[in-house]
Backbone bond lengths (Angstrom), bond angles and torsions (degrees), N, CA, C in turn:
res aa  C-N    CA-C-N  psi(-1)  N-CA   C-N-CA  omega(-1)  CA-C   N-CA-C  phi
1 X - - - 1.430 - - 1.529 108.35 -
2 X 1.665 128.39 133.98 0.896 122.34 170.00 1.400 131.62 -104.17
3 X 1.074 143.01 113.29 1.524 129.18 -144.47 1.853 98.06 -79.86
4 X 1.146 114.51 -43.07 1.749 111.12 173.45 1.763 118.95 -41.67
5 X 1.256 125.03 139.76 1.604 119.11 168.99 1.077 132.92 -61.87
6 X 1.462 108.47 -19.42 1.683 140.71 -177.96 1.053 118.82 -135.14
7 X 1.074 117.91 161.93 1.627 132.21 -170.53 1.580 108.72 -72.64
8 X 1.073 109.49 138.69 1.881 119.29 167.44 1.543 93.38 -11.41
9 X 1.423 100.88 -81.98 1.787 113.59 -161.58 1.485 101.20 -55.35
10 X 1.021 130.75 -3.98 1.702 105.99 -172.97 1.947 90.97 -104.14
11 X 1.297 133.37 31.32 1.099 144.89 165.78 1.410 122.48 -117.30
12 X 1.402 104.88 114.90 1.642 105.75 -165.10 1.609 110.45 153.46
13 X 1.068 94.15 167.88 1.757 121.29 142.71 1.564 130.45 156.36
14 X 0.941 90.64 -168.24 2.105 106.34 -150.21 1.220 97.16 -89.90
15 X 1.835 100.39 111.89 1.433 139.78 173.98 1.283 104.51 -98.75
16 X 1.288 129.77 133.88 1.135 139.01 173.22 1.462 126.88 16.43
17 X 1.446 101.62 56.52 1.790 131.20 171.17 1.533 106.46 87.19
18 X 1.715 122.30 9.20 0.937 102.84 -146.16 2.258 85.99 -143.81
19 X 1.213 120.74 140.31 1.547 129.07 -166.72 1.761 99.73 -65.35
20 X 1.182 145.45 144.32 1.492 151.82 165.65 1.135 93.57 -159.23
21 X 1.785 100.30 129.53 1.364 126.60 166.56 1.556 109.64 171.88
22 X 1.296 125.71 -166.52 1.372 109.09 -156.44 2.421 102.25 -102.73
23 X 1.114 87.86 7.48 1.535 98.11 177.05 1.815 104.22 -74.91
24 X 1.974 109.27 -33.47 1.317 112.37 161.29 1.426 124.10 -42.44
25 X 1.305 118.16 -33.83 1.304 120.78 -142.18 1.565 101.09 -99.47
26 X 1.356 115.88 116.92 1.193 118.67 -155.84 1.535 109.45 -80.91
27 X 1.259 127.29 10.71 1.608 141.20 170.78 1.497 112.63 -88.95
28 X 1.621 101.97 -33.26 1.830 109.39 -172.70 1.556 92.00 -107.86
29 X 1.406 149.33 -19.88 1.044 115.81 -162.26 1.735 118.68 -78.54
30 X 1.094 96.86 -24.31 1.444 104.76 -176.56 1.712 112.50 -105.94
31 X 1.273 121.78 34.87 1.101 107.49 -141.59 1.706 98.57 -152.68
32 X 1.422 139.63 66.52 1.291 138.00 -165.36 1.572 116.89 -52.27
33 X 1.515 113.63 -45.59 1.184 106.66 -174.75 1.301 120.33 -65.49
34 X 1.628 117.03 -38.97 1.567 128.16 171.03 1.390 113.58 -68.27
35 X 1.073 115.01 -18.85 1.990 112.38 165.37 1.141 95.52 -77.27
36 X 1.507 132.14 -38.79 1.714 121.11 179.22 1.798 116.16 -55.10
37 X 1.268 87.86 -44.62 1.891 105.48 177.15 1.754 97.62 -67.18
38 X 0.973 106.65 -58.43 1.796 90.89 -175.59 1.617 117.07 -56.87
39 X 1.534 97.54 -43.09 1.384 88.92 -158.17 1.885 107.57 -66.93
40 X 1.239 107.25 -28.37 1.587 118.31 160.55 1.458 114.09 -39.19
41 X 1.097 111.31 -45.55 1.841 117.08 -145.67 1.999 86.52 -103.95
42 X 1.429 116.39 -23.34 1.511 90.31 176.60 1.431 96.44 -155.87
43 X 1.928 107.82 150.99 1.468 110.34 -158.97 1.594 99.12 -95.56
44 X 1.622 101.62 99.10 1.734 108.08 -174.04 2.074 99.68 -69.91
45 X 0.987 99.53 -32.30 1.772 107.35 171.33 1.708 112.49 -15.81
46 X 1.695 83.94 -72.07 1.392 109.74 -170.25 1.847 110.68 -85.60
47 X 1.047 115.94 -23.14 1.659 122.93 -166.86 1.846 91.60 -131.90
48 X 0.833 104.74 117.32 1.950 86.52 -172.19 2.012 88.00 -117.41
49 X 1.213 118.02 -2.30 1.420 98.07 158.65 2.069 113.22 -117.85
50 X 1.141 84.02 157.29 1.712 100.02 -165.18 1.611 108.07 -36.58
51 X 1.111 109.96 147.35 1.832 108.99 159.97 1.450 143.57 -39.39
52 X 1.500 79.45 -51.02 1.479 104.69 -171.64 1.686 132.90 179.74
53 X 0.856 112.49 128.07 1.760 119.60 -136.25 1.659 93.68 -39.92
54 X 1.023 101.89 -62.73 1.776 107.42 -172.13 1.818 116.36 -56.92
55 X 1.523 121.69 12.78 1.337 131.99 172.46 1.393 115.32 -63.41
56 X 1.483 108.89 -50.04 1.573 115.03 170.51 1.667 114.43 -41.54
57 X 1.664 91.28 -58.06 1.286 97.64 -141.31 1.933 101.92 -75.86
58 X 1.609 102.12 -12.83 1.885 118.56 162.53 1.589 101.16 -72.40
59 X 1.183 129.59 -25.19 1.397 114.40 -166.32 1.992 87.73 -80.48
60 X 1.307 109.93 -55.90 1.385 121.26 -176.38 1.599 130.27 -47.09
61 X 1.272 102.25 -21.39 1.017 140.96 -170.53 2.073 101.29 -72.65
62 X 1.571 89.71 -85.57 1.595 118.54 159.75 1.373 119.61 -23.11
63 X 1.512 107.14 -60.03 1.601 113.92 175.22 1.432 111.87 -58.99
64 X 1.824 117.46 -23.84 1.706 102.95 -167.30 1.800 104.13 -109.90
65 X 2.003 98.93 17.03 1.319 84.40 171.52 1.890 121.41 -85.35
66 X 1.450 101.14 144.55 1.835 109.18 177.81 1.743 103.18 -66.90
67 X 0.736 109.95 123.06 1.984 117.06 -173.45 1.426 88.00 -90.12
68 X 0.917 158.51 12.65 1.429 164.56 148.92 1.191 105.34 -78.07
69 X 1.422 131.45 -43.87 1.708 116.83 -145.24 1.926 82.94 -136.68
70 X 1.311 119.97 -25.55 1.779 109.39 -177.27 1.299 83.10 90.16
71 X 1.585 149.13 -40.75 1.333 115.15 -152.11 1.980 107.26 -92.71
72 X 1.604 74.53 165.69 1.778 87.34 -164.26 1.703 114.37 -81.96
73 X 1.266 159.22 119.03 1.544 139.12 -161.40 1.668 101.13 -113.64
74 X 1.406 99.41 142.86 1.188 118.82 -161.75 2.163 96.01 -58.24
75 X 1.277 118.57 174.48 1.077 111.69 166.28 1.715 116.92 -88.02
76 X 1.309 113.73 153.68 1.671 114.05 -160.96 1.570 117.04 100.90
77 X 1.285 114.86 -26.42 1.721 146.55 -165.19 1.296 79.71 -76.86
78 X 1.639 107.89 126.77 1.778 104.31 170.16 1.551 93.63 -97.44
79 X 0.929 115.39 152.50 1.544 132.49 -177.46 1.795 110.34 -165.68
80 X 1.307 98.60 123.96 1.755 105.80 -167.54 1.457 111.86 -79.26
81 X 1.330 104.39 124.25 2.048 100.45 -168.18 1.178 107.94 -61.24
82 X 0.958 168.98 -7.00 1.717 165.42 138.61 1.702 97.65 -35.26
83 X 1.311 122.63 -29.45 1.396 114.18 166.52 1.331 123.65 -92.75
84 X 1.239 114.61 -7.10 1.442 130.60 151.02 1.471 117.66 -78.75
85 X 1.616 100.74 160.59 1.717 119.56 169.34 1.679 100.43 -68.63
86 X 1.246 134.15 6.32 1.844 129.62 -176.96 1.353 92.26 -70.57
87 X 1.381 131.74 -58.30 1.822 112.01 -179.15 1.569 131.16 -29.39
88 X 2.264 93.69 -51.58 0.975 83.57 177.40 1.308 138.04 -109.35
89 X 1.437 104.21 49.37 1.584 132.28 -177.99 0.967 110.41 -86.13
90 X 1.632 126.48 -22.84 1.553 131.26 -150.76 1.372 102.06 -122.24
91 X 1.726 117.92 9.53 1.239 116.61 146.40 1.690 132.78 -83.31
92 X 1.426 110.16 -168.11 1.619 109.34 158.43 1.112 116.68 -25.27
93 X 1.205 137.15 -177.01 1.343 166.35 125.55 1.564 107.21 -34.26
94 X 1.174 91.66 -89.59 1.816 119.79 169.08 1.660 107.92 -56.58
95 X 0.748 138.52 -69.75 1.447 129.93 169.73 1.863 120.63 -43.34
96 X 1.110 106.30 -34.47 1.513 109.13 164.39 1.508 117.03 -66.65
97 X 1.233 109.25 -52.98 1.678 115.10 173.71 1.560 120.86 -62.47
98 X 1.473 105.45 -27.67 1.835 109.79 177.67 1.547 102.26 -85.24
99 X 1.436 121.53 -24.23 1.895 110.17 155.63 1.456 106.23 -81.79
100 X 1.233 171.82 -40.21 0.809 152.16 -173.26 1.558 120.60 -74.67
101 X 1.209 121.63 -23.30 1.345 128.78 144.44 1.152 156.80 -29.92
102 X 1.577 92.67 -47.52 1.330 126.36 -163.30 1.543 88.47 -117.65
103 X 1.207 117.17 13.53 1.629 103.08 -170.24 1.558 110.06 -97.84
104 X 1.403 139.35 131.13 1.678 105.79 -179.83 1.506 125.24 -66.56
105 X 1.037 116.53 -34.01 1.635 122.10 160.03 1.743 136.76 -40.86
106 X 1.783 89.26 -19.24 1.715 85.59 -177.22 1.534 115.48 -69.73
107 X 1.430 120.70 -9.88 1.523 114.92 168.67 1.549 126.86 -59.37
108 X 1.813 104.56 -15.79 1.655 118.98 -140.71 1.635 85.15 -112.82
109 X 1.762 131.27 -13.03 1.270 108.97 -161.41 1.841 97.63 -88.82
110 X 1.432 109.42 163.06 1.251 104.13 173.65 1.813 128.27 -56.42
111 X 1.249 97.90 -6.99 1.645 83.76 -156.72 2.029 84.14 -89.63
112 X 1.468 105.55 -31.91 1.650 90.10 169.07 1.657 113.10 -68.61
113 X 0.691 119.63 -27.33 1.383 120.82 -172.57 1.791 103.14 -66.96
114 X 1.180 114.03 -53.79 1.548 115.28 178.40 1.558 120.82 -66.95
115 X 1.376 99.79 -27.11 1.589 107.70 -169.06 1.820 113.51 -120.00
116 X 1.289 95.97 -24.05 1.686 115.30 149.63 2.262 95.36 83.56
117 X 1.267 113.43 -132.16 1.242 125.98 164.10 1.630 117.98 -43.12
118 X 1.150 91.84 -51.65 1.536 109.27 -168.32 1.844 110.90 -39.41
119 X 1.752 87.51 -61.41 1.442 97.03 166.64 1.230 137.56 -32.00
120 X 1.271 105.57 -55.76 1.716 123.51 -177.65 1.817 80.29 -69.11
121 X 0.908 144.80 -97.55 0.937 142.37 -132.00 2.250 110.60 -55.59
122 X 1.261 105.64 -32.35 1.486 100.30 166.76 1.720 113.75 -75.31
123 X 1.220 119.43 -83.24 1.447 108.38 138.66 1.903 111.15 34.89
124 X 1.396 99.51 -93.06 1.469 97.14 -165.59 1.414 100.32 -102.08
125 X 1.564 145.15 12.60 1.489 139.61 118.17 1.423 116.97 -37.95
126 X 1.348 106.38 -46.70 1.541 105.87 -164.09 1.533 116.43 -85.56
127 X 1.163 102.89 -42.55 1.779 112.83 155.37 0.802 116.99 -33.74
128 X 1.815 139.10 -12.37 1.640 118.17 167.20 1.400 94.35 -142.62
129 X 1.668 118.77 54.13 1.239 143.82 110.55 1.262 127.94 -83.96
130 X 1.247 112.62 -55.65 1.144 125.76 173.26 1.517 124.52 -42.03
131 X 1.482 109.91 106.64 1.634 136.89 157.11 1.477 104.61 -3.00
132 X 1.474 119.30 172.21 1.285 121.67 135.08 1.716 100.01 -142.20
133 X 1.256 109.98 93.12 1.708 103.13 -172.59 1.536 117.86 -101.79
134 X 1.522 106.16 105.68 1.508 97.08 177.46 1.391 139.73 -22.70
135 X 1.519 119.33 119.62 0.989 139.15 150.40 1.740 109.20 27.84
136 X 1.474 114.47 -93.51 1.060 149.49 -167.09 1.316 108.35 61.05
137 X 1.727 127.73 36.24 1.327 138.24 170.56 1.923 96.55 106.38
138 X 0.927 110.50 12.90 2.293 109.08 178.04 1.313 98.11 -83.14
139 X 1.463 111.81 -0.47 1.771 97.82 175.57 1.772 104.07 -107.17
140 X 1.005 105.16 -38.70 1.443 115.04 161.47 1.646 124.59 -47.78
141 X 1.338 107.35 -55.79 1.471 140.31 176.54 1.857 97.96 -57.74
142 X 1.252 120.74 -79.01 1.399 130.37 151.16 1.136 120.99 -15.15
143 X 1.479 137.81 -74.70 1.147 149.21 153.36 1.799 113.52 -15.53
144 X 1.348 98.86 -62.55 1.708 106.40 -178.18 1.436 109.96 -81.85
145 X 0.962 127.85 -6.56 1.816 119.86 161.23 1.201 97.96 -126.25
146 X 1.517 127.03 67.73 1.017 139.33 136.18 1.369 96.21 -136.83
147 X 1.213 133.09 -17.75 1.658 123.56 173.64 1.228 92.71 -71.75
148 X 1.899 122.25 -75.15 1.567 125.70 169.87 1.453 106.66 -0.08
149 X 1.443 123.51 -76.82 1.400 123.63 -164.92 1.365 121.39 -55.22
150 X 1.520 101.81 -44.22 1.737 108.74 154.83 1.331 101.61 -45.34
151 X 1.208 134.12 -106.75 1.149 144.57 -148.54 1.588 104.11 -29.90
152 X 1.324 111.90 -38.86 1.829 100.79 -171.05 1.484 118.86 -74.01
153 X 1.767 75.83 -17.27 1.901 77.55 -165.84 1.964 114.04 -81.29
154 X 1.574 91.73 -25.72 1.751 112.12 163.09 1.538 124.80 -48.69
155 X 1.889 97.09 -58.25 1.444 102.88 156.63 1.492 128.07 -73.36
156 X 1.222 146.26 14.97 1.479 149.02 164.62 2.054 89.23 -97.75
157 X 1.160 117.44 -30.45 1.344 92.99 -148.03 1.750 83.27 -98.02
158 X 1.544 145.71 -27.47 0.923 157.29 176.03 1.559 109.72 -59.47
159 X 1.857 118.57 -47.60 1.204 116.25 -171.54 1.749 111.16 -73.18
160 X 1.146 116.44 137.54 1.931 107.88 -168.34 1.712 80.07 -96.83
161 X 1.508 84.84 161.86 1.325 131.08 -145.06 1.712 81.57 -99.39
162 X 1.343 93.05 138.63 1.718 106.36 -177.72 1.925 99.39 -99.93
């Protein structure tokens, strides 16, 4: 489910000859559940290019925190999404934001930490803006470049080092 009305790419536009928006951002482009987390955490509607350079890399951040332990894991770090907020990405709008709420960890992820109160408070504004637009295979699609990423990261760590 994607909580945006439009696709990643139909968010944006051309700053000084050149494309900005969050389809740039190499954490959300390939990445459904973290476009769910962004598009929550900032109103691309109204602002269709990013906040602020380091937004990606707080959304990216967020996705690799363990909700067990608060701490954040570097990228490459295998960590099993059931210990991540990715479960509850693939709910509601509103049902995602009433677990993260209620969660004790949501003080500890980066994107509160960078954006503090504020966050929580767009977050669960935007959650009952926020769409719920079928699939049309982005969970499927999702699913297989997130195996892909497994798989590359198996073969880098399998191939020996010359």
């Amino acid at each position: 489910m994607r909580y945006s009305a439009k696709p990643i790419e139909d968010y944006g536009r051309v700053v000084d000859g050149e494309f900005r928006g969050p389809s740039t951002l190499p954490a959300l482009k390939h990445d459904l559940e973290a476009w769910n987390l962004a598009y929550l955490s900032f109103n691309f509607d109204a602002k269709p290019v990013c906040p602020f350079p380091e937004f990606g890399h707080l959304v990216a951040k967020s996705m690799r925190t363990d909700l067990t332990t608060g701490i954040s894991h570097p990228a490459g770090v295998p960590l099993p999404r059931q210990l991540t907020m990715r479960p509850f990405l693939r709910q509601r709008p509103r049902e995602f934001v009433s677990t993260m709420l209620a969660h004790p960890m949501v003080r500890r992820l980066p994107l509160y930490k960078g954006f503090g109160e504020d966050w929580i408070k767009v977050i669960f504004e935007r959650s009952w803006i926020g769409g719920e637009v079928a699939d049309g295979g982005l969970q499927e699609e999702a699913g297989l470049l997130e195996m892909r990423r497994l798989m590359d990261r198996l073969a880098r760590q399998v191939t020996p080092k010359k």
